[in-house]
DRENPA-3360 file (N, C-alpha, C; in nm, 2 decimals, always signed):
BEGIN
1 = XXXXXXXX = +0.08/-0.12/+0.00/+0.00/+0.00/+0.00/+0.09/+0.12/+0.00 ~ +0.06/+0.19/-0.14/+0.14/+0.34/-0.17/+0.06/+0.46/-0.03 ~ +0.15/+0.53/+0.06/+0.11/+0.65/+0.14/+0.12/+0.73/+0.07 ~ -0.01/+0.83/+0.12/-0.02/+0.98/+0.01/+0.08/+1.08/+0.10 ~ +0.13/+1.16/+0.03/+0.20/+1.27/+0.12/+0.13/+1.34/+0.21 ~ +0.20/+1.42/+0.31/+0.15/+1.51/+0.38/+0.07/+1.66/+0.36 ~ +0.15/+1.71/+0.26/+0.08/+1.82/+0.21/+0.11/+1.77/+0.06 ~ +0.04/+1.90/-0.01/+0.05/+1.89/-0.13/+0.17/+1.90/-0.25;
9 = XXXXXXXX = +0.22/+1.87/-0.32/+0.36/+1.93/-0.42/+0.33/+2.07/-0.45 ~ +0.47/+2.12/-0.47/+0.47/+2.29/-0.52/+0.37/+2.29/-0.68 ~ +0.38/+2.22/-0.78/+0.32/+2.22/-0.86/+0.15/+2.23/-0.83 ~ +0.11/+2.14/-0.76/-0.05/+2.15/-0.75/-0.09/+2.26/-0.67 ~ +0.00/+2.32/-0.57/-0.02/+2.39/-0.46/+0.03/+2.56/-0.57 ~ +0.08/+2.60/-0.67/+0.08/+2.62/-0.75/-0.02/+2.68/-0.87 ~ -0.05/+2.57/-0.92/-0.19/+2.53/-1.02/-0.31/+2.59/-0.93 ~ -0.30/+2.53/-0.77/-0.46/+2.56/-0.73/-0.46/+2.71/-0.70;
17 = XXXXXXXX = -0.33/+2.77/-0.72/-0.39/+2.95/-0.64/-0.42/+3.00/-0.77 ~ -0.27/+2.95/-0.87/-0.32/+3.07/-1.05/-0.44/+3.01/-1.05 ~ -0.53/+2.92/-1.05/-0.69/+2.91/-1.14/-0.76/+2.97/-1.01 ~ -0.75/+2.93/-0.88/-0.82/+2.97/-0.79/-0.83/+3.17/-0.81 ~ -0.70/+3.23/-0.81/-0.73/+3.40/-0.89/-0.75/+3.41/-0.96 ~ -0.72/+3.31/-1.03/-0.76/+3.36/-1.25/-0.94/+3.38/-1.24 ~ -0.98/+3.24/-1.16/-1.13/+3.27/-1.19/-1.18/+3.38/-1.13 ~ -1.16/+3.43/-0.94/-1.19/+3.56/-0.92/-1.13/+3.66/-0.98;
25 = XXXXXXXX = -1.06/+3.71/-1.05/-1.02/+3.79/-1.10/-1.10/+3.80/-1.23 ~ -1.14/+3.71/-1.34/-1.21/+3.70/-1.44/-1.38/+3.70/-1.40 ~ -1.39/+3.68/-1.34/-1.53/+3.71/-1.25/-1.58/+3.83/-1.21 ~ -1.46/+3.88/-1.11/-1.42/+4.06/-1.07/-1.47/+4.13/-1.20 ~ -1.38/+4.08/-1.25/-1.36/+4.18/-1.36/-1.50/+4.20/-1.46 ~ -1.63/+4.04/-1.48/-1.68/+4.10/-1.57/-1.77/+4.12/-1.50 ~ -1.79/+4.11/-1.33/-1.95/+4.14/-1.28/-1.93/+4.34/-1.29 ~ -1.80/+4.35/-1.26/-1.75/+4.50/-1.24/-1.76/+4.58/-1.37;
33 = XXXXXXXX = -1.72/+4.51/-1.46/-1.72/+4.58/-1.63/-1.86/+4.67/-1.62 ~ -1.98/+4.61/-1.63/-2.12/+4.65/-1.65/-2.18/+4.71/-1.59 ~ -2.09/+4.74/-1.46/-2.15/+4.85/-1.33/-2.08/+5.00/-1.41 ~ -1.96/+4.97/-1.40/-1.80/+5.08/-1.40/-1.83/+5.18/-1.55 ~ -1.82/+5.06/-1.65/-1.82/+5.22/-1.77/-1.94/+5.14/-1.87 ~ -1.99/+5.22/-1.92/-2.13/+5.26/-2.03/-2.11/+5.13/-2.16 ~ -2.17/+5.11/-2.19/-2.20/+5.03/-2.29/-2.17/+5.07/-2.41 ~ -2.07/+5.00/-2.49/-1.97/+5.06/-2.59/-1.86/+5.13/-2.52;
41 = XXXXXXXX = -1.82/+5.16/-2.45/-1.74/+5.25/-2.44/-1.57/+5.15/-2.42 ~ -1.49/+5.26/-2.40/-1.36/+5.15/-2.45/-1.27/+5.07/-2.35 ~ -1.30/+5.14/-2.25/-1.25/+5.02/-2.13/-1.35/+4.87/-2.12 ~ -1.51/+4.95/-2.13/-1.57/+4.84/-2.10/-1.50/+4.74/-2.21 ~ -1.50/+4.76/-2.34/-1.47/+4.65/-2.44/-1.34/+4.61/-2.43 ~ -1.25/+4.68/-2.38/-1.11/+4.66/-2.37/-1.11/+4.51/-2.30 ~ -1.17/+4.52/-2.15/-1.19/+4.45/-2.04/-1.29/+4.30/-2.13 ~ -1.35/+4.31/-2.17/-1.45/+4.22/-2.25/-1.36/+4.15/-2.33;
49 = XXXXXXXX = -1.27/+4.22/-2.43/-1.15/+4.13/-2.55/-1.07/+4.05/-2.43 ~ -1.05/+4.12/-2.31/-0.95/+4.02/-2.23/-1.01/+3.88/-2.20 ~ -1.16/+3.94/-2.12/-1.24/+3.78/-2.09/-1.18/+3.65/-2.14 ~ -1.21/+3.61/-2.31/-1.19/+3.51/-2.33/-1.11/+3.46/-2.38 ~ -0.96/+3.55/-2.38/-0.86/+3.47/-2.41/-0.76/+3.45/-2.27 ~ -0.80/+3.53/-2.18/-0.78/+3.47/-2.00/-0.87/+3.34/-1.97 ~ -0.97/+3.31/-1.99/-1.06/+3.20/-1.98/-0.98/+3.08/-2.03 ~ -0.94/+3.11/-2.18/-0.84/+2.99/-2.25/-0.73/+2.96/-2.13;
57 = XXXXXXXX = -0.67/+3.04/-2.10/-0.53/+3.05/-2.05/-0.57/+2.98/-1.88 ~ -0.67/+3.03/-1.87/-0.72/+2.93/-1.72/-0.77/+2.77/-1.75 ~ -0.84/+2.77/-1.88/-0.91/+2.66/-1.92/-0.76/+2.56/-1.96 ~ -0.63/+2.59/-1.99/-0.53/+2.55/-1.98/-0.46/+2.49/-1.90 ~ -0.45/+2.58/-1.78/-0.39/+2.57/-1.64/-0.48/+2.45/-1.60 ~ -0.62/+2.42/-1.65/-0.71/+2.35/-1.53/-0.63/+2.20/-1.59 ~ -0.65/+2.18/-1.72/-0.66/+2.07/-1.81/-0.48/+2.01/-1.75 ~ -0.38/+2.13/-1.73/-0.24/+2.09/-1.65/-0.26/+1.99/-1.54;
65 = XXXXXXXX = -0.34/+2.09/-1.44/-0.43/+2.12/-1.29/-0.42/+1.94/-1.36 ~ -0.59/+1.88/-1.37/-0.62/+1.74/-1.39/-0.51/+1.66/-1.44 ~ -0.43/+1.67/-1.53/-0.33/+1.59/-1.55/-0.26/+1.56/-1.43 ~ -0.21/+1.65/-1.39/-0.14/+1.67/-1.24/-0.18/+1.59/-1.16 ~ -0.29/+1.60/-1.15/-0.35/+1.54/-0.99/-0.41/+1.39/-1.02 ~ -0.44/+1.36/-1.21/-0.46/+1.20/-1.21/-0.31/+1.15/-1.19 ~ -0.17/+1.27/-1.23/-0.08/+1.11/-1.19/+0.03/+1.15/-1.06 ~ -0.03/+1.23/-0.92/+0.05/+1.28/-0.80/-0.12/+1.22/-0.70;
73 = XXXXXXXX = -0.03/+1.17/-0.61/-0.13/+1.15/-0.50/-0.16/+1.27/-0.43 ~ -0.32/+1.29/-0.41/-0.32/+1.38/-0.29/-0.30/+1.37/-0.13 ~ -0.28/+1.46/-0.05/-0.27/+1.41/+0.06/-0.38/+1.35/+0.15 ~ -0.36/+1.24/+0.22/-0.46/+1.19/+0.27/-0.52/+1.29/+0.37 ~ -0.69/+1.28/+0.41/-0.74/+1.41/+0.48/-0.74/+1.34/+0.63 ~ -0.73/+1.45/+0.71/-0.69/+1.42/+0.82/-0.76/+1.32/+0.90 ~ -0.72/+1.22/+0.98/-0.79/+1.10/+1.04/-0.95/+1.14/+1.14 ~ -0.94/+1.26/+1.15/-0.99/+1.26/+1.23/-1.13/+1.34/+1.21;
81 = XXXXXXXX = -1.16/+1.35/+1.08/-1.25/+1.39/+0.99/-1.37/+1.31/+0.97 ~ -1.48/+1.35/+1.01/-1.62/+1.28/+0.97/-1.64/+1.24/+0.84 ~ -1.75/+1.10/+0.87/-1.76/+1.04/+0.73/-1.85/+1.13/+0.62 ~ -1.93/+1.27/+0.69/-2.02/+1.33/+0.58/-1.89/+1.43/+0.55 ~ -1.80/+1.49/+0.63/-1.70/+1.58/+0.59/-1.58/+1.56/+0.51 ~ -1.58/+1.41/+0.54/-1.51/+1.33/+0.35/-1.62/+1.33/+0.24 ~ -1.71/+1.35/+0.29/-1.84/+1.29/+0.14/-1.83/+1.44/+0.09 ~ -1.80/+1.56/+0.18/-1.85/+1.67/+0.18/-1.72/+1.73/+0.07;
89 = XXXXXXXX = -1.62/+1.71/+0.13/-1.50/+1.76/+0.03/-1.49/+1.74/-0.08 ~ -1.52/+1.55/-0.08/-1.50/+1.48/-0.22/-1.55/+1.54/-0.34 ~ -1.73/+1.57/-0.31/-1.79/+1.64/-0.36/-1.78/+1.79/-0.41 ~ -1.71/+1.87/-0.31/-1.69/+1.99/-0.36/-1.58/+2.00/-0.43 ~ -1.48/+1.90/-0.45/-1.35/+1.90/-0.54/-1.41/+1.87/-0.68 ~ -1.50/+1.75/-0.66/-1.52/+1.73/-0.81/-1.60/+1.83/-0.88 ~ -1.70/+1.91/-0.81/-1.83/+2.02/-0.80/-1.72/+2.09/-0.89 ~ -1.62/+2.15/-0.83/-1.55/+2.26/-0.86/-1.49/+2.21/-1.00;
97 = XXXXXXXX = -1.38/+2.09/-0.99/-1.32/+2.05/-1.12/-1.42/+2.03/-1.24 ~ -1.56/+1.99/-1.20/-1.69/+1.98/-1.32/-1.68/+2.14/-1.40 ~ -1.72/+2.22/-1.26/-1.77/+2.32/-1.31/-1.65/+2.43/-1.39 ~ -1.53/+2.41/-1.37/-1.37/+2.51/-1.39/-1.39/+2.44/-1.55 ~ -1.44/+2.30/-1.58/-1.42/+2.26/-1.72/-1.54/+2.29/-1.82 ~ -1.65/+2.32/-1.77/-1.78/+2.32/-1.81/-1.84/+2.46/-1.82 ~ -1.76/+2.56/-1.74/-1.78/+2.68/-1.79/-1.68/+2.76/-1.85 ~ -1.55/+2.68/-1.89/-1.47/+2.70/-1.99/-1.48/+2.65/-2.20;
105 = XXXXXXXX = -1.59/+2.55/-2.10/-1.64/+2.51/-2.23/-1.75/+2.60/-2.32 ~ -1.87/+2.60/-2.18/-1.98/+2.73/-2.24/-1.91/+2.84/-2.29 ~ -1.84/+2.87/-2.24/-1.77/+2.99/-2.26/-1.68/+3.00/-2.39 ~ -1.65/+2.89/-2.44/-1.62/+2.87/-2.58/-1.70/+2.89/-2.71 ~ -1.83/+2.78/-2.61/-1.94/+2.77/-2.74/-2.01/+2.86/-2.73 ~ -2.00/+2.96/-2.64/-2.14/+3.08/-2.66/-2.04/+3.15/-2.74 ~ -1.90/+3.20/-2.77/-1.83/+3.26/-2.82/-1.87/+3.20/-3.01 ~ -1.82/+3.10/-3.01/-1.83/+3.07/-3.19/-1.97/+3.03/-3.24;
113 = XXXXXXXX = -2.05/+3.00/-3.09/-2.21/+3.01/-3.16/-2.20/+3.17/-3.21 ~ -2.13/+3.31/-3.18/-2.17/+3.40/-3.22/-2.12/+3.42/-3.35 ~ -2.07/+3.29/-3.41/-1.98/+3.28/-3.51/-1.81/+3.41/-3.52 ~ -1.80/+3.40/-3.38/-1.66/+3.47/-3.33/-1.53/+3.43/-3.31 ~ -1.39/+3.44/-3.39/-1.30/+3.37/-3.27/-1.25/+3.39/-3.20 ~ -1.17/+3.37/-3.13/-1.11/+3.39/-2.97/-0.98/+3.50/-3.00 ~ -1.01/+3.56/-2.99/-0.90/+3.68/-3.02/-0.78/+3.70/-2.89 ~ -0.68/+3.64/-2.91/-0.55/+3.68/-2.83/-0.47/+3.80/-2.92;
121 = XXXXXXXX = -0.50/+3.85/-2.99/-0.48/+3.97/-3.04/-0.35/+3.96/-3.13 ~ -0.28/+3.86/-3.12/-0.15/+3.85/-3.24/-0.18/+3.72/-3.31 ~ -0.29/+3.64/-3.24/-0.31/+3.53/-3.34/-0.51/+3.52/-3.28 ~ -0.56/+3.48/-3.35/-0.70/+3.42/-3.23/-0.69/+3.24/-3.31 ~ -0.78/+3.16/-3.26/-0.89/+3.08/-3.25/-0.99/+3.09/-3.30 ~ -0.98/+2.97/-3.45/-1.09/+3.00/-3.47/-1.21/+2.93/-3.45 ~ -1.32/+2.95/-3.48/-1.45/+2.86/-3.44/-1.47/+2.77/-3.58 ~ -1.44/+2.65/-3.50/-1.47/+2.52/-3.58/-1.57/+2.52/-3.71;
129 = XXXXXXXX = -1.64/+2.65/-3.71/-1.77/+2.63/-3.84/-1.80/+2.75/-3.82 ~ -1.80/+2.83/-3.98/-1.83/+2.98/-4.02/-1.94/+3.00/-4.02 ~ -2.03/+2.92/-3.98/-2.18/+2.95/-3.95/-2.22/+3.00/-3.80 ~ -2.22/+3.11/-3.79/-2.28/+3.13/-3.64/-2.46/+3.02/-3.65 ~ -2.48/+3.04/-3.48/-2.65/+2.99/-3.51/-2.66/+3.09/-3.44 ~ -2.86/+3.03/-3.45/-2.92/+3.14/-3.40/-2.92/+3.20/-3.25 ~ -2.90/+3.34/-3.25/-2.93/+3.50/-3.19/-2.94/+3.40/-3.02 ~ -3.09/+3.34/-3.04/-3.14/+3.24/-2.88/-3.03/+3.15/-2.90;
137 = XXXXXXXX = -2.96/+3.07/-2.94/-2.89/+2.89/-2.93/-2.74/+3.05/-2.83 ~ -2.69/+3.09/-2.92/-2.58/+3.21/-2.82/-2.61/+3.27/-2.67 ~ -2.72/+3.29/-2.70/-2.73/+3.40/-2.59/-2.79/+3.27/-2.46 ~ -2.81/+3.15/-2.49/-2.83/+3.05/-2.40/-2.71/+3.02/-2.37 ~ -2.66/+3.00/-2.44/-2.49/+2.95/-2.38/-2.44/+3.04/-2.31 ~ -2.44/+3.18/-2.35/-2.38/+3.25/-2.25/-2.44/+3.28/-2.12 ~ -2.56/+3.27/-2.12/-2.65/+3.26/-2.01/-2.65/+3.14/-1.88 ~ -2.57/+3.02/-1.98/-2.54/+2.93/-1.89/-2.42/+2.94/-1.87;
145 = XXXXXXXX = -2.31/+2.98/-1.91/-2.17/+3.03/-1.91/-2.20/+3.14/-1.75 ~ -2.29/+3.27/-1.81/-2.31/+3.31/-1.65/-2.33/+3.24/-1.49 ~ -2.40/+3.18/-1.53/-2.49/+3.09/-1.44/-2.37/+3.01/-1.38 ~ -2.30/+2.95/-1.45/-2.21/+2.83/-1.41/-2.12/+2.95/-1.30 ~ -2.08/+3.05/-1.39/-1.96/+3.14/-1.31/-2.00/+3.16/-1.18 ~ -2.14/+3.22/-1.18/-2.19/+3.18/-1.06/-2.20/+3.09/-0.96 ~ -2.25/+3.02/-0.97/-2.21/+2.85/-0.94/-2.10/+2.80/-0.83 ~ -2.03/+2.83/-0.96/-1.84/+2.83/-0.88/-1.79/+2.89/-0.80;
153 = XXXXXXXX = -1.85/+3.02/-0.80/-1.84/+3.15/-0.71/-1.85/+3.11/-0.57 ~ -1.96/+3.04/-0.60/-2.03/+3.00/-0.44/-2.04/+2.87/-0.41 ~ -1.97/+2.83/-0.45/-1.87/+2.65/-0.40/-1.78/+2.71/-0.41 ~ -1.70/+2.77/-0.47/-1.59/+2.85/-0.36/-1.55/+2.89/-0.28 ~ -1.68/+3.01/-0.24/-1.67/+3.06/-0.11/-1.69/+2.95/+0.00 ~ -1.78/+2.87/-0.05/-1.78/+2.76/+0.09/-1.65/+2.64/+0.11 ~ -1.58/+2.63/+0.00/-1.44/+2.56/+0.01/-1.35/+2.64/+0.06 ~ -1.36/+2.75/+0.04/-1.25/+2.84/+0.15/-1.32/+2.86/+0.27;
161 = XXXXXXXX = -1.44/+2.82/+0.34/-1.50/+2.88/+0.45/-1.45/+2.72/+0.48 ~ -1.45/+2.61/+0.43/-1.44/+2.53/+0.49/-1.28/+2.48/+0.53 ~ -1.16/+2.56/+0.46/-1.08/+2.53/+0.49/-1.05/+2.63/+0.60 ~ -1.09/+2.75/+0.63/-1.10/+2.88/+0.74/-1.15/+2.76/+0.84 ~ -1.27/+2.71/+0.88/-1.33/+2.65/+0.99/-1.20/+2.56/+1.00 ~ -1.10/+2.45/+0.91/-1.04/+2.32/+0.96/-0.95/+2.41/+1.04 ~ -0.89/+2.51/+0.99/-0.79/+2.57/+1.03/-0.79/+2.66/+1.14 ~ -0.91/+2.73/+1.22/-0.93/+2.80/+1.33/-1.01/+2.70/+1.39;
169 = XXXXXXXX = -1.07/+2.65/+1.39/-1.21/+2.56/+1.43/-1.11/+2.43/+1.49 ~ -1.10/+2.35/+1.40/-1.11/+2.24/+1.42/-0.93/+2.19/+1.46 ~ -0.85/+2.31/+1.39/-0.74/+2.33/+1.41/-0.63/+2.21/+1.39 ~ -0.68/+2.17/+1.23/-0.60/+2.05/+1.17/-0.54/+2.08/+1.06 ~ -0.45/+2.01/+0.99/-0.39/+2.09/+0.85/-0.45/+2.07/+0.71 ~ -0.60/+2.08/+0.73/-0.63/+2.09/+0.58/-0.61/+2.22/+0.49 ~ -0.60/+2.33/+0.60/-0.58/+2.42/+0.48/-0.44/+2.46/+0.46 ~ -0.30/+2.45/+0.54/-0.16/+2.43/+0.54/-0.12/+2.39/+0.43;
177 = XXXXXXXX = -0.19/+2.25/+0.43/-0.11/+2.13/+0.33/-0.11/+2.21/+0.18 ~ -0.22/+2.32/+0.16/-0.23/+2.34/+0.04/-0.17/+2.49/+0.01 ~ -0.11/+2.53/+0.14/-0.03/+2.69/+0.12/+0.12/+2.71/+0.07 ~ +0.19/+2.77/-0.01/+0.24/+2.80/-0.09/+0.42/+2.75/+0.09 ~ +0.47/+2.73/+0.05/+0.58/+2.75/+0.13/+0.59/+2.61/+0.20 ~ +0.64/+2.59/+0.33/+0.72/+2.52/+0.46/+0.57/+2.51/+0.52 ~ +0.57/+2.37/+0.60/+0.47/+2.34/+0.66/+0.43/+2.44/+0.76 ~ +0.34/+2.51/+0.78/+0.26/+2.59/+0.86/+0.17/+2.54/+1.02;
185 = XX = +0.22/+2.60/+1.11/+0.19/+2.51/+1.23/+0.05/+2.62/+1.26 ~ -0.03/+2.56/+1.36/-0.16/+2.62/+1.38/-0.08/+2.76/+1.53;
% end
């Protein structure tokens, strides 16, 4: 029987902060865009060309992220952990990895359903077929593209609230194992 490490490797521990700020930061940025400047105007759009070619660049990191983590053990969670508080993590790891792939995806297809490509500005992506569809099949994708961002938002917040509680609360190293540096004592 292979033992899983104690904490996590610098690579995954790595992986999980760039996508963990890529998505708040790409989030920030587009709940903020539609408050901040007017419709058409040139920051707003400025901010909008960035969207989805930061989205790729995260939708990248994640696809690393999964490679990573199908061939590096995680660390085992601490012994002393309830059987719904393993059901509970398990769940919000995959919740999160479903959703980091699934609204990189909408976020694709609501783009070339507008018959668009992905503009990184010295080269883009193009969309697999010069036919945009219809006006509704786009604006649904992107609607579910919203939705999902949301989603994540708030299985987020509760995956950090839950690593805040192991770590003041309960005062074990689930949230250590995954901090950037030298093991961290409570």
């Amino acid at each position: 029987m292979q033992t899983s490490p104690s904490r996590y490797d610098h690579i995954s521990i790595m992986l999980h902060w760039m996508i963990g700020l890529g998505i708040i930061a790409i989030a920030a940025v587009e709940l903020l865009r539609g408050e901040l400047f007017a419709k058409g105007s040139v920051p707003r759009e400025a901010l909008k060309a960035l969207h989805e070619p930061a989205g790729i660049i995260i939708l990248a990191l994640i696809v690393l992220r999964l490679v990573w983590r199908a061939t590096h053990a995680a660390p085992a969670l601490p012994l002393e952990m309830r059987d719904w508080e393993r059901l509970g993590a398990k769940l919000t790891h995959w919740s999160l990895y479903l959703l980091m792939v699934v609204i990189c995806l909408s976020g694709i297809a609501a783009t070339f359903a507008r018959g668009r490509p992905i503009d990184f500005g010295l080269f883009q992506i193009a969309s697999p077929t010069d036919l945009a569809t219809s006006q509704n099949v786009a604006r649904t994708l992107k609607n579910i593209h919203g939705w999902l961002g949301e989603a994540i938002l708030v299985i987020a917040f509760f995956h950090a609230l839950a690593a805040l509680w192991h770590h003041y609360i309960r005062k074990d190293d689930v949230l250590t194992r995954m901090l950037p540096g030298r093991q961290i004592s409570n």
